[in-house]
N, C-alpha and C positions, 0 to 999 in steps of 0.2 A: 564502658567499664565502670564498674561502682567504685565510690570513691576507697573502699575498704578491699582488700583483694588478696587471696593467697594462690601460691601456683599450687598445693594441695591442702583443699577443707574438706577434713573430716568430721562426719559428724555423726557421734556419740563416743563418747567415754568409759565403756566399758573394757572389755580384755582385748575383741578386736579392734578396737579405736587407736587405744594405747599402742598395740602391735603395731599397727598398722604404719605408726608416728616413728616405730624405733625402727622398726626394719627397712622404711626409708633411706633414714641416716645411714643406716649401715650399710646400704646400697651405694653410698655417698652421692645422695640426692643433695643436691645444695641449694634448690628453692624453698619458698618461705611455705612455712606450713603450720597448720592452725588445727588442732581440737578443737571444735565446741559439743560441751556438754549439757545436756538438760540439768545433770547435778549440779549444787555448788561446790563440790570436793572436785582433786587434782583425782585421775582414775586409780581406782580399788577391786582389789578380786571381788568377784562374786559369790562365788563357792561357800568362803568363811559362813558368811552371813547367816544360812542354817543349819551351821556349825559351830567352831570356835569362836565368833564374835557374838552369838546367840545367847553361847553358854558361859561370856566372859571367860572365855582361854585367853584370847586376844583382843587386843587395843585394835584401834582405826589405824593409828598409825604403822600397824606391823601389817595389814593389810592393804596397804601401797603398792601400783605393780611397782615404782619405783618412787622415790624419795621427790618431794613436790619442788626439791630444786632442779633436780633430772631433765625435766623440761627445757626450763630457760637456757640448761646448761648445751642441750640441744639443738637450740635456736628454733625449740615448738611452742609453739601461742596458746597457752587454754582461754577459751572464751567460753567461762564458766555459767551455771544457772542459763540457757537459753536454750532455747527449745523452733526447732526449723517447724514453719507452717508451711511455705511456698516455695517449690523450685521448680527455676526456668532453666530449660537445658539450649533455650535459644540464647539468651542473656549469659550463659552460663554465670548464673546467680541466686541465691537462696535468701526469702524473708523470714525473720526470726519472729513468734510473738511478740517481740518487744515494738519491731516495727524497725529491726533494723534490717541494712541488705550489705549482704558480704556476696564479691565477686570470689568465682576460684578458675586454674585451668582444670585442675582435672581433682572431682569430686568420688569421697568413698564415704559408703554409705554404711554405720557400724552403729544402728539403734537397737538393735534387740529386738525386744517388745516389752510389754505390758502384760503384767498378770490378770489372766482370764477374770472376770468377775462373775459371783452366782447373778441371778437372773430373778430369783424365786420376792417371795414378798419376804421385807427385811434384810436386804441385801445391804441397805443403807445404813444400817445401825450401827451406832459408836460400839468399839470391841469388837470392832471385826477386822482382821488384817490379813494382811499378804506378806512375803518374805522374798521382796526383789531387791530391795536397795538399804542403802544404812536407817537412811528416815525411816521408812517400813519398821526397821527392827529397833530401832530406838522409839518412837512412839509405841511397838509393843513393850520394850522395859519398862518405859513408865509408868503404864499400867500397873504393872508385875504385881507392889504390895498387897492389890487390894484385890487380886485375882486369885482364887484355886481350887477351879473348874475350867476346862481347857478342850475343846472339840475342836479337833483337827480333819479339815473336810479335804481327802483326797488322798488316796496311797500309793503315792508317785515319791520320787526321789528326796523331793521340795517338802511334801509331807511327814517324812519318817526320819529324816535328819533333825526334822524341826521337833518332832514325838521326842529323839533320842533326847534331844538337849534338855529340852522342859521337864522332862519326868526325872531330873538330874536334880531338881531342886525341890521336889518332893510335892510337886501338886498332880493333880487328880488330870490324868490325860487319856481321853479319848478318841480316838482315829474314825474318821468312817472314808467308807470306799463302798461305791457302787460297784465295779466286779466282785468275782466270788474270791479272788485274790489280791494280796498287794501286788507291786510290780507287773499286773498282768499287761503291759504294754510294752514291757521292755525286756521282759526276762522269763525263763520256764520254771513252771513250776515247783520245780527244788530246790530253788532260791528263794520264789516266794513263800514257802513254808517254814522256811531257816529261819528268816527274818521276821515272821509273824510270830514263830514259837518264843524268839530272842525278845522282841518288844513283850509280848505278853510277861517274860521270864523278869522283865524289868518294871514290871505295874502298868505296862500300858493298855487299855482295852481296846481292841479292834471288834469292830463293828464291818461285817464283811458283806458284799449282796444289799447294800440296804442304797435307798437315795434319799436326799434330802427334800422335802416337799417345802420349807419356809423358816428363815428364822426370828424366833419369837419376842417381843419387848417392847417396848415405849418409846423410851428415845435409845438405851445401850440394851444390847442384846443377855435378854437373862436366858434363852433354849435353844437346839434348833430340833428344829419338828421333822421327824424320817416320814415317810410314805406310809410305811405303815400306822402311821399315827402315834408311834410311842414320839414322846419329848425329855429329849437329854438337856438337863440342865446345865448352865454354860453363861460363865461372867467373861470370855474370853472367845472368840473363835478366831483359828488360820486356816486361810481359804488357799490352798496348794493343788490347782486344778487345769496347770500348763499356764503357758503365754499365748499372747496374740500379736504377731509380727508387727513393730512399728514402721510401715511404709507407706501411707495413707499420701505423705507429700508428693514420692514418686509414682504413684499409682495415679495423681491425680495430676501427673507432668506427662502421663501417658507411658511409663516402662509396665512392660510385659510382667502380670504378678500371677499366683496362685495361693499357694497356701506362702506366702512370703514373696519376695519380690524375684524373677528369677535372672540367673546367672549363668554365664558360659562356663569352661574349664578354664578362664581366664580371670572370672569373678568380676566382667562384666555385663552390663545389665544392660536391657534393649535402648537405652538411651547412651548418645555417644557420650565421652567422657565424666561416664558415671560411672563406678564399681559400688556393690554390696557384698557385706563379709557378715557373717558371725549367725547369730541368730535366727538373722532376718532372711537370711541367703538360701533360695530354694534352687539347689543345684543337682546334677545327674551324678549319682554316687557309684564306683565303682563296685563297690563293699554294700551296696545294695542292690547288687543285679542291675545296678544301670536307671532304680526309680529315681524321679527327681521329687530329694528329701530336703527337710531342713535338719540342723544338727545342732543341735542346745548345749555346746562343750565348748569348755576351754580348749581344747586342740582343736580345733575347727577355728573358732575364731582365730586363733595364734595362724594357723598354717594357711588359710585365706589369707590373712593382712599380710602374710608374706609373698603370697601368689599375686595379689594387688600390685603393692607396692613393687615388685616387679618386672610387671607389665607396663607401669607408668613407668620406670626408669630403663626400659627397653631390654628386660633380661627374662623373655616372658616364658614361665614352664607351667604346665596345664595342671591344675589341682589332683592331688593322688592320693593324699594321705590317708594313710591305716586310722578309723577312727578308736579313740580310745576314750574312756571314762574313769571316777572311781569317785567312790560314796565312804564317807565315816559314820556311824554309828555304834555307840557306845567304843569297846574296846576292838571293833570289828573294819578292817580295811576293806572293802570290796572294789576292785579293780578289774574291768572289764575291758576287752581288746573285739575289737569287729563291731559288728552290728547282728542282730539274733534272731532281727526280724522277719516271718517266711521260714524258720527254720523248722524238720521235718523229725527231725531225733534229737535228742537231748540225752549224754552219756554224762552221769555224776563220775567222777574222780575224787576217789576220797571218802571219808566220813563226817555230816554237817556237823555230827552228836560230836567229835571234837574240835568243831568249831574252824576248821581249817581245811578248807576243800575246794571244787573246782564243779562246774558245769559246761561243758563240751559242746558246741552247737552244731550242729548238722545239714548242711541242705543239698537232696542228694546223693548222700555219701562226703560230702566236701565242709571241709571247719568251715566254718564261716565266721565265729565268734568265741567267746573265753569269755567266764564270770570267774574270778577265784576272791574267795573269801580267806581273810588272813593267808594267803599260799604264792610269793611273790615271784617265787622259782617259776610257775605255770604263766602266771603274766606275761614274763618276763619272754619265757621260753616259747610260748605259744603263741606271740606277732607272727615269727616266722613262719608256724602253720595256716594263720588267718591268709597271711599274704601270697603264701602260694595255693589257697585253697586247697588243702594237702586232702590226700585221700589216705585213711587210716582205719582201720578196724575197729569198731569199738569198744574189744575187748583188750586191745590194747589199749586204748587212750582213758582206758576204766583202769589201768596196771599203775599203782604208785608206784612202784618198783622202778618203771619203765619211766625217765626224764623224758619231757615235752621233746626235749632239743634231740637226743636220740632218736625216735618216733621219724623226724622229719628226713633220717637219714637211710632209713632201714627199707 
């Protein structure tokens, strides 16, 4: 046994990490248990980030999952700034960059990943960022004064939160996206339309169908160059183009990966006394037909570290949760229930033109999923058809008139 040792290290610090650490205690786990984080902060949501802490709504410290005495108060160890290169699942033991080695008995694995990077030539150039962590977003503020020109490479979630907030402070923001729509990965098409006409509505330019061939400059990025050869000018660029699962240590201690490292319904991983949660965790989803997906939300992380933390304290129930999501931009709540992926019909609810509506997903015949924009009654009301994959009409679930939660009854 290494001279350092916790009966659970977890490591990363993000939403699943932290979970992971609380719902322990609350299990009244009473062995010694240790965070370490690659950051040097106590763990923080990640959501804010290309959002309210973007746009200065909020402080760091209001985005705390809890208060940095929380911990101690707990009897949880942050062993901050370090970063795992090697784990031995013989030793059960892990080597830090630093060159340290912390023993544990039973290890969960809560890294995330790392923001994808372009590939192209210029990829390396000062002014160009990503929007995963606080440093991310605070090395882009300091930029800020001498910037205002702003190409935003990617029209995913990460990208159009991050449009909403910038264009808030009146500089020149442009989106580009390789589909012929935003959201085309996650959502139908009536949603992507909403949300393209609302950023336009707000000075944003999207740039829709195009790819990026190279970005242009010396040593800081003054363009980035499309395919087609036009060159958008740009003292700024955010590269919002997914993540890439952080599990390189257990893949190379030999657990079972794919597009992330994978998991049972137990949220443990082919290696004994190892779990993986949040991010990184590539598991059989119910609310996916049964693929084995990963899932980039705060509810996933949360309801893993709880199904973890479980198992280790012998109260073990198989992962099931309803997946949920929800996006801010500008004055707009988007709140989504299921997953919409595979789905065959797409029934609008509502009118987008007053800004307050729903998108119904189908696969089937059977819900499968909910987008509702500003409409919290249909969120709310329409778990309960996600989770019985309810079978409904679509001329009904097209009826305002007609309450989600009636529908499930009828």
């Amino acid at each position: 046994m290494s001279a350092e040792h916790y009966d659970v290290l977890i490591v990363g610090g993000g939403h699943a990490g932290a979970q992971a650490a609380v719902a322990l205690r609350q299990e009244k786990f009473t062995g010694s248990v240790a965070i370490l984080g690659a950051e040097p902060h106590p763990p923080y949501e990640r959501p804010p980030l290309s959002k309210e802490y973007l746009a200065g709504v909020k402080s760091f410290e209001r985005i705390l999952i809890r208060p940095e005495t929380f911990w101690a108060e707990r009897g949880v160890s942050l062993l901050l700034g370090e970063t795992v290169v090697t784990v031995d699942p013989v030793a059960k033991s892990v080597l830090t960059e630093a060159g340290r080695t912390i023993g544990y008995g039973e290890l969960i694995w809560a890294t995330g990943g790392e923001p994808r990077r372009l590939t192209c030539a210029g990829h390396d150039l000062a002014g160009i960022h990503t929007v995963r962590t606080r440093a991310d977003v605070d090395r882009l503020l300091g930029e800020w004064d001498a910037v205002e020109r702003i190409v935003v490479i990617g029209g995913g979630y990460i990208g159009l939160e991050a449009s909403a907030a910038l264009s808030k402070f009146g500089k020149s923001v442009t989106l580009v996206e390789a589909q012929d729509r935003v959201l085309a990965r996650v959502a139908g098409e009536p949603l992507s339309r909403f949300y393209e006409a609302e950023h336009r509505a707000h000075g944003v330019t999207l740039m829709l169908g195009v790819g990026v061939s190279c970005l242009e400059g010396v040593d800081r990025v003054t363009g980035v160059r499309l395919d087609s050869g036009a060159l958008l000018p740009a003292d700024m660029v955010i590269v919002g183009i997914g993540i890439v699962p952080a599990v390189e240590p257990l893949v190379q201690a030999g657990a079972e990966a794919g597009n992330g490292v994978i998991v049972d319904a137990r949220c443990r991983t082919s290696l004994p006394h190892i779990h993986a949660i949040g991010d990184c965790a590539a598991h059989s989803n119910h609310y996916a037909d049964g693929a084995v997906i990963r899932l980039e939300s705060v509810q996933n992380a949360n309801d893993q570290a709880v199904t973890a933390a479980r198992d280790i304290v012998g109260r073990s129930v198989d992962y099931d949760a309803v997946p949920w999501f929800w996006s801010n931009q500008y004055d707009l709540k988007l709140q989504t229930i299921g997953l919409s992926a595979g789905f065959d019909a797409a029934v609008l609810r509502g009118d987008p033109a007053v800004r307050s509506f729903s998108v119904v997903y189908l696969r089937q015949g059977r819900v499968i999923a909910i987008d509702a924009v500003n409409a919290v009654k249909d969120y709310v009301q329409g778990r309960a058809l996600v989770q019985a994959g309810a079978v409904i009409p679509p001329e009904l679930l097209a009826d305002t008139a007609r309450p989600l939660k009636e529908l499930l009854l009828s």
